[in-house]
Structure formats: C-alpha cells, structure tokens
N, C-alpha and C positions, 0 to 999 in steps of 0.2 A: 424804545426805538431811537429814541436822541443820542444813545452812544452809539447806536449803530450808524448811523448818516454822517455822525460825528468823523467818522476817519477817513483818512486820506484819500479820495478817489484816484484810483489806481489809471496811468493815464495808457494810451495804446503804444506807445513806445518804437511807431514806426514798424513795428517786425511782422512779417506773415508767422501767425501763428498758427498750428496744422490746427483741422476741422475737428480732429479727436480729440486735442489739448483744451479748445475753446469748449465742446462741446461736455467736456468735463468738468471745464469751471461753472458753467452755467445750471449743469443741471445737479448738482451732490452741492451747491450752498442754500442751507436753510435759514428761514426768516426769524428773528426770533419769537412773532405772532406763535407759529408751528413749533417752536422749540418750546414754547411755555404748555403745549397743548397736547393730549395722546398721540400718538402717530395717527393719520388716517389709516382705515383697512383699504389696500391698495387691490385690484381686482387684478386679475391674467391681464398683460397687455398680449396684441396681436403678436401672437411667438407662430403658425399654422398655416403653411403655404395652401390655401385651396383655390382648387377652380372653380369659379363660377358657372352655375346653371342657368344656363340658356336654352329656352323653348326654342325649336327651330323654326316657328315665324318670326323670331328674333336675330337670329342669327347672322347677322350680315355688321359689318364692319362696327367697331373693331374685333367683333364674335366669329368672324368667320375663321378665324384660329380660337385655338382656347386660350382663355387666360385666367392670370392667377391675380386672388390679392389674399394678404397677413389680415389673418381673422385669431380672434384667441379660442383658445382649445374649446370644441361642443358646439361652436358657432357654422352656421354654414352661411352661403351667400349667392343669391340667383339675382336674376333680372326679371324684377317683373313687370317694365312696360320700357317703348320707347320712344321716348317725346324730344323731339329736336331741340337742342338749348333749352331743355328743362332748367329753369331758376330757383326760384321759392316755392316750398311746398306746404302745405295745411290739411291735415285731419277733419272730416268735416265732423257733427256731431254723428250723425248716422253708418261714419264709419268710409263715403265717399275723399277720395282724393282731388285735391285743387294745386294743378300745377302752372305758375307764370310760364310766360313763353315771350319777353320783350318783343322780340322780333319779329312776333306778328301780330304785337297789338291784344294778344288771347291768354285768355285765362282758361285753360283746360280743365275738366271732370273727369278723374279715371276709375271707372266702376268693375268691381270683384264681377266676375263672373266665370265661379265656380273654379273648378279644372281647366278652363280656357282661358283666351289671352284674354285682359280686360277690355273693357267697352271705353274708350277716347271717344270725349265727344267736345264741343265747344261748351265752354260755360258763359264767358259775355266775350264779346270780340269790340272790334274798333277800337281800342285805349290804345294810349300812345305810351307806349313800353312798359306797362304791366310790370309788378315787380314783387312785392312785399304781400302779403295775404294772411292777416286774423280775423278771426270768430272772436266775437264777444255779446255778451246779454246784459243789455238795460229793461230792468222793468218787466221783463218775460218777453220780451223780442229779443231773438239772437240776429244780431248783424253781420256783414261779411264786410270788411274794410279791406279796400285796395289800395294799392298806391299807383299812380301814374308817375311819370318825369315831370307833371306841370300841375298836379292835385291831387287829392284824397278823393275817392268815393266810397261810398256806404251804402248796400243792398240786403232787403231784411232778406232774412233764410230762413226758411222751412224745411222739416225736416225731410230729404227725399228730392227737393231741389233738384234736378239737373240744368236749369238754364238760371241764370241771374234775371232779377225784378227789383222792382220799386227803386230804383238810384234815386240816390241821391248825392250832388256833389259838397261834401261838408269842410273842405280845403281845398283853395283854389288861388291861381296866381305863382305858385312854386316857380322858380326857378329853373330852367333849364334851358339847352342850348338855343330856344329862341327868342330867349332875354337879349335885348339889344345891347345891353352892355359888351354881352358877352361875345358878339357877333358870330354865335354857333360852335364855340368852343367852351364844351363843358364836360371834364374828363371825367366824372360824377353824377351823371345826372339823375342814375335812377335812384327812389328813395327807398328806405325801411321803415314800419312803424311799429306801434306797441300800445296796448293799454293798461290800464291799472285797476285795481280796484274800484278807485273814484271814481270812474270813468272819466280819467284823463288819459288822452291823447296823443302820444309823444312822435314827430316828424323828424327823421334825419332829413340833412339839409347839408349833402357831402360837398367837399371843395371842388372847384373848378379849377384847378390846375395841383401842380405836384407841391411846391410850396410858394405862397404870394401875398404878400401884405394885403391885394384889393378886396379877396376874401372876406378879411375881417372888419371893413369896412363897411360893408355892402348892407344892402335892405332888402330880404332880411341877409341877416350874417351866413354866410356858407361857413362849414366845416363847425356844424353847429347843431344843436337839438334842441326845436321847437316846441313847449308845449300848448294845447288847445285844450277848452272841452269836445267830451263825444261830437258835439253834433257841429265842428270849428270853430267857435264862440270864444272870443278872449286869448289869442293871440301872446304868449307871452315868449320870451329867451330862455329857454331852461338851464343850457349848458354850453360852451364855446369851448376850441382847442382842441374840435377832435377832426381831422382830417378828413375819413369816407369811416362812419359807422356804419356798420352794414345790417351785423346783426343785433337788434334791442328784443331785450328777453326780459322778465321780471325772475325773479327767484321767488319759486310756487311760496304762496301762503303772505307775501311780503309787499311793499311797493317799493323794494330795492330794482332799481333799474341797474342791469348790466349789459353793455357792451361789446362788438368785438371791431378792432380799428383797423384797416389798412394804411400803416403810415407812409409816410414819402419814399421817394428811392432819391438814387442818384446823392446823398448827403455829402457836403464836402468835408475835411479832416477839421476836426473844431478845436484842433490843440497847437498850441505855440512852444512846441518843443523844438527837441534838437536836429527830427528827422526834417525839418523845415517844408513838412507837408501842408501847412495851416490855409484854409481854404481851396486844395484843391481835392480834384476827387480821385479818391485811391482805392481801387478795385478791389482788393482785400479787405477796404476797411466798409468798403460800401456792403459787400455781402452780408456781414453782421451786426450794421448797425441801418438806422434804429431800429429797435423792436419794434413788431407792431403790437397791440395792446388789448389786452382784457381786462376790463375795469369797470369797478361800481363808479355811476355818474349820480353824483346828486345836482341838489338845483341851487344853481349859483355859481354850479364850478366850472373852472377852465385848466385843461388839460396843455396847454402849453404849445398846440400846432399854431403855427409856424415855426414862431422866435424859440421855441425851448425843446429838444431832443430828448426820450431818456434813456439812457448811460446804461448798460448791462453790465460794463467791466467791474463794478465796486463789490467790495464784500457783499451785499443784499442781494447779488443777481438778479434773476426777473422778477425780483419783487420789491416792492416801494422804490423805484429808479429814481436817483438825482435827476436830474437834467444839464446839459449843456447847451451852452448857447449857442443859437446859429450861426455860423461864421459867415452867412450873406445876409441875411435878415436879422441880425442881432451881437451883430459883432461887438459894440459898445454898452451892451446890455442896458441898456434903452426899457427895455422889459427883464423885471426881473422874473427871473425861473424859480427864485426860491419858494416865492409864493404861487407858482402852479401847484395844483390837486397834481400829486404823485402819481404813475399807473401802480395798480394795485400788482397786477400780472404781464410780465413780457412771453409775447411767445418768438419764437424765431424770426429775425428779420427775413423779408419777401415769401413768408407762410401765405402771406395774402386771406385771412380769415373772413367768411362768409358770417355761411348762417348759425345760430346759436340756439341751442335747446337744452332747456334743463330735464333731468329725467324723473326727477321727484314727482311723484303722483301718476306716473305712468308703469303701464305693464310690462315695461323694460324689465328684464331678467334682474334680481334683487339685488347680488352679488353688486351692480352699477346703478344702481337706481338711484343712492343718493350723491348723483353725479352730475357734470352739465358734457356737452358735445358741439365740438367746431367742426363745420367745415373748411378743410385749407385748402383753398384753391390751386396756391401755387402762382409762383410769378415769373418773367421776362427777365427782372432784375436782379442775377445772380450767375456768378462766374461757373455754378453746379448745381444743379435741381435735385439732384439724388441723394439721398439718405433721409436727414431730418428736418429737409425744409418744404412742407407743402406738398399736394397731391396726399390729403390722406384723410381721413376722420380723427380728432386728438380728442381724447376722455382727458379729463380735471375730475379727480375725488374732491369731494365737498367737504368742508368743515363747517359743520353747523355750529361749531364754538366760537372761533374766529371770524363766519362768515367768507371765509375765504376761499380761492379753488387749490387745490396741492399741486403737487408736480405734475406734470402732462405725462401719460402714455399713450400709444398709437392702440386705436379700436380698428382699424381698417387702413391699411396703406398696400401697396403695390401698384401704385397707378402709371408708376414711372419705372422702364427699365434701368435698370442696375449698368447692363455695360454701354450702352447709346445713351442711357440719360434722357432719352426720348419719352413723352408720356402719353397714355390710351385712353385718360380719362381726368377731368377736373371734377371734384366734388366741389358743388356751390353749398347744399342746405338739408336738414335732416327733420323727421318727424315721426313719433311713435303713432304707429296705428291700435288698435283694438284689439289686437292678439297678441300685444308686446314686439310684434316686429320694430327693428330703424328701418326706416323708408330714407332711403340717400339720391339726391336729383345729381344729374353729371351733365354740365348743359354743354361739353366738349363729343362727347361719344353719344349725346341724346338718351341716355339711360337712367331709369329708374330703377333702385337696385333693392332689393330685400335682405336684412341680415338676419336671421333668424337666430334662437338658441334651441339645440336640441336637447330638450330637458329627458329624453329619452336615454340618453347617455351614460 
C-alpha cells in the first residue's frame, strides 16, 4: 500500500467534471488489498422495476398511487406496516418487531398476525427520543438496550414481551441539546449503540454542529465513540474523528466494530491552485466531496473530523483515502492528517448513511449473505438527489480475506423520482426477520417495507 499512497494526489483542478465521468473514476479503481485477492462473487444488483404491495389499510399517501422501487431479479417488495418516523429497528428473539419513533418518545412492538395487518402497540413510552435498539445476553438474561438523546437504558426481555420491564438506567448524563454549553443547539443528538462479545458497550456521541474545534474539546468529546461495560461501569474514549456514527455494527463472529458516518457538508475548496478557489465554497465541488464513510474503528483511533477530510480524487478511490486539510480548521496543519486512521470505505458524498447490518448468520437469501447493508438516507446537501446519491439500500460483498467491504451495488432504490428529483421515501435502518425477509424502516413516508426473495422462481 506505501506505493500506492505514495503518488501524486490528483488535485480537483477547478473544472465541473460531469456526474458520469466522476462516477467512473470512483467506482472501476481497485485497492490493491482486492487486487492481491479472488474477486469477490458479486450478487444481481437491483436491475427490476417493481411495485410495491400494499394492503389497502395501507394505502394512503405516498400509496395512494402505485409505486415502484429497483429490486434484483426473484425479489418482491410490500409494505408491511406503517409507523410514522419509523427509525431503528430490531428483531426480537421470538421473532417480534421493535421500532424507534424519536418523536414521540416510543418504542414500538409490531406483532405478525397471520394474513392481517400486524398488531402496533407501545412497547415503553415517555423517552426522550428513543433511537438505537440491541438485544444482547449476559449470563442467560437477554437485555434490550436503548438509547435516549441524554442515556442508555437497559430492560431484561423475555421471551413474548410485549411491554418493557425492569429498567434500568446504565448510561446517564450524555449530551444533548440541554447541555448548557450548548444552549439547545445539538444537530446530533440522538445516539447509536453496540455490544460485543465482552460485553462491551459502545456509545456514539455524534457532533453538534457540521464542523467545530469545541467538539473536540468538550467532556465527554462529541464526534466520538465511548466505551463502557454492560452495566456503564468504567467510562472510557474509544475512538475520536468521526462526525455522526450512526450506524455501530460488529461483523458476526468478531469484535471488529464497523461504522457508518455522516460527514460534514458545506466543505470549502482545500487547494491552493490556479482556479483560486482555496477556501471558498464551490458547489460542484461540495457535491462530491467529502465522502461519508464506512469503516473499521478500533480503539485508540482517530478518524480525522474536523481538521482532516478524505480525498476520493487519488488513485485508491474510496478506499484507504488521504486526507486534506481543512482549509478553516486546519489551514496551517496544526494537526497532522497523516497520522489519522484512513476510512477504510468511501461511499458517495451526501448518501447520508444510517443504519448498518451485516447479513452473515442470517436467513438472507445465500447468494448475499456473506454481505453487510446501509441504509442511505439521502441529504439537503447536493445540487441533485438522483441517481447514485442516497434514497436507497447499498449491498457491500464481504471479503472474508481482506476483511473488507467490495464495491457498493444498489439492493433497493427508487425512492426518488428520476425527472422531479423529488423523493417518496427515506430509508433510515434494516433488519432480517426469521423467514429471511430485510425489514427496511422509511421514517419520511412512515413505512415498514418487506423485501422478500421468491425462491419459487
């Protein structure tokens, strides 16, 4: 990799360069990681314009026309509930659904029942914006950890549950916008979490603003990943330089913790060339850069948010990114970049990536199994919404050699029309049920969606 990093970073040269051109370099350059290794086997991306089925107690906006979204060939795709600002979602052990709903404080249960629409019912209410939702078992107690905007709690489960019991709050004091510091301005505030093996604990602790030295100052540090034990015991910094992790996922069988980042917008031009754009902000160059980021965090590291950007232009593309320095927070390189942990994985800047699931060990149809799944939200910050930025579910094949993700194809997109540009639905978060369904939350259109494979086919 040292001759790779080794050559010239290729600078942006002022030019609009068209969305096809860029989109070419970015995705046909390989790492040399994947160049030393088999090809991965690459599954159908979503090539299959279908409609979605919708029950007609469902039916009402955006369903009360039909719509389509790109499924790959065999796959079908219905609605099977609707829950207003659906967030994060979780599998329970028995096969129950646990859906966030921030914005009212609730944690939803959405129970099969049969041929009919399922049973919505409250699972714990009163939290202050509910977000993030794992199962995990200590010692033959399975737990249900949540996350608020200002703590963790932790409710044992049993199996058949339908209401939450026994809290307990085992992280408390977080951050959020009624930190005085912050005088109610917190453009992050709700959190994600994750456990591991050891049962350790891992807390995102997103930034409060888009990019700001006070961040990295602060106690605890925002734009940062806390770890605790289980029960919030021991307090430590795990990781700094990530912006808004959203979604913390472990890769089954491992205690690799992987990531997915919303990075900044609005970036100014961080080159001192000839187009004499060097800190201001230029709209073409804002749409592609920076990536936001898929990455293995270990403990110790620091990913580079604020002071350090990483770079798609160079030979590596979105993988192993240089960095550039900030041109307002790091113009004199005060901090160096070279020594940031590199992102492993760029995906398209203003994808806005969510939730994150790996599908190893689940009944995901096999063909994709040894795979992970983003939700991309989709952002504000881009001169075009349409085509390959966000609004979509993105599949990464695995390489169990490398440990790495391969190139991105689209598992589900069409959420955005093609000539308005306009979109009908935001995917936040994904999760396989017991029959091998993805369960996809849309907390824009309030839909829970089912994607099925017809192995009848």
């Amino acid at each position: 990799m040292s001759i790779l990093f080794g050559l010239q970073r290729k600078q942006w040269l002022g030019q609009i360069v068209s969305a096809r051109l860029v989109s070419l370099v970015l995705t046909t350059v390989i790492p040399f990681e994947v160049l030393s290794t088999p090809a991965l086997a690459i599954p159908p991306a979503a090539s299959v314009n279908t409609k979605v089925n919708v029950p007609n107690t469902m039916s009402y906006w955006p369903f009360n026309i039909s719509r389509y979204l790109k499924v790959p060939p065999n796959f079908s795709i219905s609605v099977y509930a609707r829950i207003r600002e659906a967030r994060f979602i979780a599998v329970a052990p028995n096969g129950n659904l646990l859906v966030s709903q921030p914005s009212t404080g609730k944690v939803l249960i959405v129970r099969a029942n049969g041929s009919k629409d399922p049973i919505i019912s409250d699972f714990v209410t009163g939290l202050r914006r509910p977000h993030d939702i794992v199962f995990h078992t200590i010692n033959n107690t399975t737990y249900i950890y949540i996350s608020e905007n200002n703590q963790i709690n932790r409710f044992i489960y049993k199996s058949g549950d339908i209401t939450a019991h026994n809290r307990q709050v085992v992280v408390a004091g977080l951050p959020d916008r009624s930190t005085s510091e912050l005088k109610g301005a917190y453009a992050h505030e709700l959190k994600n979490i994750a456990l591991d093996t050891n049962h350790k604990l891992y807390v995102s602790i997103a930034s409060a603003c888009n990019a700001c030295v006070a961040d990295t100052v602060s106690n605890p540090r925002r734009g940062a990943i806390y770890q605790y034990n289980a029960d919030g015991s021991n307090r430590r910094l795990f990781a700094q330089g990530l912006r808004n992790a959203e979604g913390l996922a472990f890769v089954p069988g491992t205690n690799d913790l992987w990531v997915s980042v919303n990075n900044r917008d609005e970036i100014t031009y961080p080159f001192k060339d000839a187009t004499n754009n060097y800190g201001k902000i230029i709209p073409s160059y804002v749409d592609n850069h920076p990536p936001e980021e898929f990455t293995r965090v270990r403990d110790g590291g620091n990913y580079g948010w604020p002071f350090c950007n990483p770079n798609p232009d160079t030979s590596s593309g979105f993988y192993y990114m240089p960095f550039d320095r900030d041109s307002k927070l790091n113009a004199n390189g005060n901090v160096n970049c070279n020594a940031m942990d590199k992102i492993i994985r760029g995906i398209q800047a203003h994808s806005a990536p969510l939730g994150l699931t790996f599908l190893q060990n689940t009944k995901f149809p096999s063909l994709y199994s040894n795979g992970v799944v983003l939700g991309l939200h989709g952002s504000w910050n881009r001169q075009r919404k349409s085509g390959y930025v966000g609004y979509k579910i993105a599949y990464f094949p695995w390489d169990s050699t490398t440990k790495i993700p391969g190139d991105q194809i689209d598992l589900v997109s069409g959420w955005t029309l093609p000539v308005t540009e306009k979109y009908w639905g935001r995917p936040v978060d994904t999760a396989v049920d017991q029959q091998g369904n993805l369960l996809i939350s849309d907390d824009y259109s309030g839909t829970i969606y089912k994607l099925s494979y017809n192995r009848s086919r």
